[in-house]
C-alpha angles and dihedrals in degrees: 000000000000115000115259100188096233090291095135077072101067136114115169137042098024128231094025141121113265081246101069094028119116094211127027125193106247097174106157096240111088134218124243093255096049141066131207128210142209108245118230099162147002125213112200123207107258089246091053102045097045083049090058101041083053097055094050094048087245095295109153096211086053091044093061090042097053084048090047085047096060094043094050084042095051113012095242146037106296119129105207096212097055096035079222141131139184141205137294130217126182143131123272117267104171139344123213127247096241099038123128099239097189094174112033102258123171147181112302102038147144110234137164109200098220102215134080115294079229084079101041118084103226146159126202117211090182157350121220103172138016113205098207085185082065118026088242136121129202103235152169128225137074143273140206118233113184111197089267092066106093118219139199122217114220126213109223088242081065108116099230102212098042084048101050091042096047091047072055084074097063117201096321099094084061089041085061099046082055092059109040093093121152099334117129106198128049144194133211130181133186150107096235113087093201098042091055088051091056092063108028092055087051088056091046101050099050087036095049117206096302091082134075123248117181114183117207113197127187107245098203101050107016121140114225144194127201132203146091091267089053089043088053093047099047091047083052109049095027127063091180133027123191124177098205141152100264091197098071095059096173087057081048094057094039096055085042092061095194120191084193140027125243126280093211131351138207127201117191095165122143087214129114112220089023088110096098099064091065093045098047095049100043112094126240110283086017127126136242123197121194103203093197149032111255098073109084113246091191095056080041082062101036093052096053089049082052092056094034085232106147104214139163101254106188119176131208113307130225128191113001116173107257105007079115092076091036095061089043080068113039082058095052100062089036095050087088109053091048108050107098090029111143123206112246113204111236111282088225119045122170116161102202086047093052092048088051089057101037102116098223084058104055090051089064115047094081088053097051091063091045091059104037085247113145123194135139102171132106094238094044092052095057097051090047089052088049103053083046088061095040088060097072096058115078089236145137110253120187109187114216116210143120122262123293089018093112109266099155093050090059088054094056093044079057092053102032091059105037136090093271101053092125106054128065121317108199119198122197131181099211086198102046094063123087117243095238096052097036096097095042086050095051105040106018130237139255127238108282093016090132146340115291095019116137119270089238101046119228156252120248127206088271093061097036091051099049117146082009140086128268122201117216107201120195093359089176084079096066111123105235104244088055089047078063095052094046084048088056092046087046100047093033104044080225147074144172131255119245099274092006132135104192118072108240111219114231138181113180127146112231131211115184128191134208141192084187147066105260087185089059090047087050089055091044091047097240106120126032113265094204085055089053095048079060100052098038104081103117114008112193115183116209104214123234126261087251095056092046095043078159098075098054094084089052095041094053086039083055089042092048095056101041103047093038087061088042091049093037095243142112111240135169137166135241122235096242084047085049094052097044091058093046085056093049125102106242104194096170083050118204094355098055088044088050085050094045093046085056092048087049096057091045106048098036114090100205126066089249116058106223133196098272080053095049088044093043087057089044106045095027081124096051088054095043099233139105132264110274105020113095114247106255095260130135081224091054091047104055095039089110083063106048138056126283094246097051082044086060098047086045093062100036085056098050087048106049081050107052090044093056090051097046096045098024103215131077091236105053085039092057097054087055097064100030101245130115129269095239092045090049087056097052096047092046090061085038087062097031090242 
C-alpha cells in the first residue's frame, strides 16, 4: 500500500501535508494504515511554550487551557504564533490492519512519535501537570499515528522528561557529533541550562578533556537548574560559564576575552537577533551550528557575507538515520546527574523586555504601521501575528469580537497579505440587507426575476467577488433560509442566480465576523450548525479595549496625529489626561476611544488636552452642558489665571459636588464619577463638601 502521509486527515487547507495544514481530522476510529495511542504526556517546543506561558501571565490553569484550546481549534498541537509543535508520548491502544509496523510494536506499548505534534491528529481530554523544568504537561486524551510517522519505543528505566526533551532536538544533537571533528575549543550559547548541557555534553564526550568548551548564557532570560547532580555536570562538560547579554555581542566578545576564535559554535538560544554572537566569534573555515528554529539562517548568512568571513553555517536538523539510538544514549549517561535537579525561575524578568524580545512579536510591528493597525500589548500583537500567519493559508476565517474592536481591519490584514490581494474584496454588512433582497444581493438575478428587476439581470457579491475574498460582517444576523443558500455556495463552489437556471461557478475565501455567540445561536437553533462548522476554520478573536488597556496610549497618539492633520491643528495630550483614559470603561471599545479623541481636539482650547479637558468630555452629561462650553463655576472662570494643580482640585471639587447632590448618596455618586466609594469620602471631607 503506498504511504499517503496522513493526508486523508486533513481539513483545511486541502491537498497538504498534515504539517502545514491549519485543521487536521482527529476522529477517534483509525484507518488501516494508522495507530492511535493513549497520551500520557506532551512535550512543547520551548518557543511555543514560552509563547504560551507569556500570554497567561504564567498561570498554570490558563496554561493547560490555551493548550486545550489549540488542540480543540486545530485538531492537533500546533500553536499558531509561533507556527511550532512538540512531541507526543503515550501507550499503544490499536494498530491498524494495513500499518507498516517496522519494529514490532504492539498493543501496550511505550512509544514517542518522533516527529512534530503539528503533524499528529490529536485530541486532548485533559491536562493534569505542567513541568515548567521541561516544557512538558501530563495529559488524557488520544492521538493518530499513520506508518510514516516514525516512533520510538521507550524502555520503562528511560527518564521521561530528559528523553522527550532530548528526541526535541531532532537530529541535530547526532548532526553535531558528526561535526565536531578535530576542533579543540568550543563555543555554546543559549538560555536554556539543560539545553547547553545537551550539547555540550555531546561535545565533551567525542572531544575528551584535552579541548575547550566555553558556555555563554543569556542573564536576563536564562533557564536554570540547581542541584548537586547539575553542579557536577556543568563542572564536567564546561571549562568556562558567562551569564552575559547575548545581544550585545561585541560586549560578548569583549568579556570573553578570547586569544583565539572557536573551532566550532553552537547557538541553542530561544532568542531571535542572537545569530551574530556565534558568527563573530567562530573562527575562519570554522563552523556554526544553529540547533532551532527560531535564529534566522538567512541574517546568519547575510552577516558573514557582511564580514566576508567564510564559515560553515549548519541549521537545525530533522530526521537523520540513527540519531534515535544516539540520543538513547546520550540520555542514558546524563539520567544521573539529573535526577534530583530543581528548576530555578530566571534571575532577570522583565516583561516588557521579554515582550520586546518574543520572536512572534519583532515580525509584526512593521505591519502594524502598514495597516493602520495599532497595537503595543502583549495580547494585540499576537493576534496581529496570528492573522498574519493565517493569510497565507486558502481558508475560511470568522473573527470573533464585540462591536467597535476592529474586526474589518483584520479582515483587511487577512486579505491584504494573502495570495489573492490583488483581486475583489467584497465587504457585506449581513445585517444591513433587507430579507427580501438578501439572496438577490448575494447571488445576483436574471432578466425578468421580479418586478422591478433590471432588463439586463445582475451580478450579486458571489460573482463580483470571484478569485477574491467576501467579508461577511455580522454574520449572526443571517436569516436561516439564506444561511442554507451560503452553505450550498460554500459546499458546491457554485450557486443560481435569483430567477436562473444555469449554476454559476464561484471561488471565492470567506471571512466572516461576529459580535455574538454563534455556539449559543446554534443551540438555540438560530443559526446552522453545518454552516458554522464551514466557517469555523480558524477562528481569531479580537479582545476587548478593557482586556489590552495597553494599547489605549498608542491608539490616542495614533488618533492625535491623524485627526490634527485632518482638523488643521496641533493637539497632545498630558500625562493625568492619559491615565485617566487608560482607567476608563470603553464599551464601544476602539471606535468610541477614536470618537472621543475627535471630540477632544476639537473642544479643548490649548495645544495639549489636559485632564479638565478629558473629565469635561466625560462627564459633559453630569454637569448638564454641552461639550465645549465651561460649567458655570468662579473656579472655572478664573482657571486661565491659576495653576494647573489648583485647576485640577477646583474641578474635582465642583464635581464631586454636583454628583452627590445629583445622585444623593456617596455610592451612586461615586460611580458616577468612577471613583471609589471610599475615595469619594475622603475627598468630600478634603474639599468641605
Amino acid at each position: 500500500m503506498p504511504m499517503t502521509y496522513g493526508i486523508k486527515r486533513v481539513l483545511e487547507p486541502q491537498h497538504v501535508l498534515p504539517t502545514s495544514a491549519w485543521k487536521l481530522d482527529n476522529s477517534r476510529n483509525i484507518y488501516p494504515d494508522e495507530l492511535r495511542v493513549s497520551i500520557k504526556r506532551i512535550h512543547l517546543e520551548g518557543t511555543g511554550f514560552k509563547q504560551i506561558c507569556t500570554e497567561v501571565n504564567d498561570d498554570e490553569k490558563k496554561i493547560k487551557q490555551q493548550i486545550i484550546d489549540i488542540v480543540i481549534r486545530r485538531g492537533k498541537l500546533h500553536n499558531p504564533v509561533t507556527d511550532t509543535g512538540g512531541l507526543v508520548m503515550g501507550v499503544i491502544e490499536e494498530i491498524g490492519s494495513d500499518y507498516d509496523n517496522k519494529t514490532s510494536l504492539k498493543t501496550g506499548d511505550r512509544i514517542i512519535c518522533n516527529v512534530s505534534a503539528a503533524s499528529v491528529p490529536m485530541y486532548i481530554e485533559d491536562i493534569t501537570s505542567v513541568n515548567r523544568a521541561f516544557n512538558q504537561v501530563e495529559a488524557t486524551g488520544y492521538a493518530i499515528i499513520h506508518d510514516s510517522i516514525p516512533v520510538v519505543k521507550i524502555q520503562e528505566d528511560l527518564p521521561l522528561n530528559l528523553t522527550m526533551f532530548t528526541f526535541d532536538q531532532s537530529g541535530t544533537l547526532y548532526r553535531l557529533h558528526q561535526l565536531i571533528g578535530d576542533g579543540k575549543k568550543f563555543l555554546i550559547v543559549g538560555n536554556s541550562m539543560l539545553t547547553n548541557l545537551l550539547y555540550g555534553y555531546v561535545i565533551r564526550r567525542e572531544v575528551g578533556a584535552e579541548a575547550e568548551i566555553v558556555c555563554l548564557f543569556d542573564k536576563r532570560t536564562s533557564m536554570r537548574m540547581a542541584g548537586k547532580g547539575i553542579d557536577e555536570l556543568v563542572e564536567k562538560v564546561f571549562d568556562e560559564v558567562h551569564f552575559i547579554n547575548i545581544l550585545k555581542p561585541m560586549e560578548c566578545i569583549k568579556q570573553l576575552d578570547a586569544a583565539s576564535l572557536f573551532d566550532l559554535s553552537v547557538n541553542c538560544a530561544e532568542i531571535p537577533g542572537a545569530e551574530t554572537i556565534n558568527i563573530l566569534a567562530t573562527k575562519p573555515e570554522g563552523t556554526v551550528l544553529f540547533a532551532n528554529l527560531i535564529n534566522n539562517l538567512n541574517i546568519a548568512l547575510y552577516i558573514t557575507e557582511s564580514m566576508s568571513k567564510p564559515l560553515y553555517v549548519r541549521c537545525a536538523e530533522g530526521y537523520i538515520n540513527g540519531y534515535d539510538d544516539f540520543d538513547i544514549e546520550i540520555i542514558r549517561e546524563m539520567a544521573p546527574y539529573l535526577k534530583n535537579a530543581e528548576f530555578v525561575e530566571p534571575a532577570y524578568k522583565d516583561p516588557a523586555k521579554e515582550l520586546e524580545n518574543n520572536p512572534f512579536n519583532s515580525r509584526i510591528m512593521e505591519k502594524t504601521l502598514m495597516e493602520d493597525f495599532v497595537c503595543r500589548s502583549k495580547m494585540m500583537c499576537q493576534v496581529l501575528d496570528e492573522m498574519t500567519k493565517v493569510s497565507k493559508y486558502d481558508c475560511n476565517v470568522i473573527i470573533f469580537g464585540d462591536t467597535g474592536v476592529g474586526k474589518e481591519k483584520a479582515a483587511n490584514i487577512i486579505q491584504k497579505n494573502s495570495d489573492r490581494k490583488m483581486q475583489p474584496f467584497v465587504k457585506i454588512n449581513c445585517g444591513a440587507i433587507s430579507p427580501s433582497l438578501i439572496e438577490s444581493e448575494f447571488f445576483g438575478y436574471e432578466k425578468g426575476a421580479f418586478t422591478g428587476a433590471s432588463a439586463g439581470g445582475k451580478k450579486g457579491y458571489f460573482e463580483l467577488a470571484n478569485n477574491g475574498v467576501i467579508f461577511l460582517d455580522e454574520i449572526g444576523e443571517l436569516p436561516l433560509e439564506m444561511q442554507a443558500k451560503l452553505l450550498r455556495a460554500i459546499q458546491d463552489g457554485e450557486f443560481y442566480r435569483v430567477g436562473g437556471t444555469a449554476p454559476v461557478k464561484t471561488n471565492v475565501r470567506i471571512i466572516s465576523a461576529t459580535n455574538k455567540n454563534l455556539e449559543t445561536l446554534v443551540e438555540e437553533g438560530k443559526f446552522r450548525r453545518d454552516l458554522y462548522y464551514r466557517l469555523n476554520v480558524v477562528p481569531i478573536r479580537i479582545p476587548s479595549l478593557s482586556e489590552r488597556t495597553d494599547d489605549i496610549p498608542a491608539l490616542v497618539s495614533h488618533f492625535l496625529v491623524k485627526y490634527s492633520k485632518k482638523f488643521g491643528v496641533k493637539r497632545g495630550i498630558d500625562e493625568n489626561a492619559m491615565d485617566y483614559l487608560m482607567r476608563q470603561q470603553w464599551p464601544g471599545n476602539i471606535r468610541e476611544l477614536e470618537n472621543t479623541v475627535q471630540r477632544l481636539i476639537i473642544s479643548s482650547q490649548g495645544e495639549e488636552i489636559t485632564l479638565m479637558d478629558v473629565m469635561r468630555e466625560k462627564h459633559s452629561d453630569l454637569f448638564g452642558y454641552a461639550a465645549g462650553e465651561e460649567p458655570e463655576t468662579e473656579a472655572m472662570e478664573q482657571r486661565a489665571e491659576i495653576n494647573l494643580q489648583t485647576a485640577v482640585e477646583e474641578y474635582e471639587k465642583s464635581l464631586i459636588k454636583y454628583a452627590c447632590e445629583k445622585y444623593g448618596s456617596t455610592r451612586k455618586a461615586a460611580k458616577a464619577i468612577d471613583i471609589s466609594q471610599t475615595q469619594l469620602v475622603r475627598k468630600k471631607k478634603k474639599y468641605g463638601i
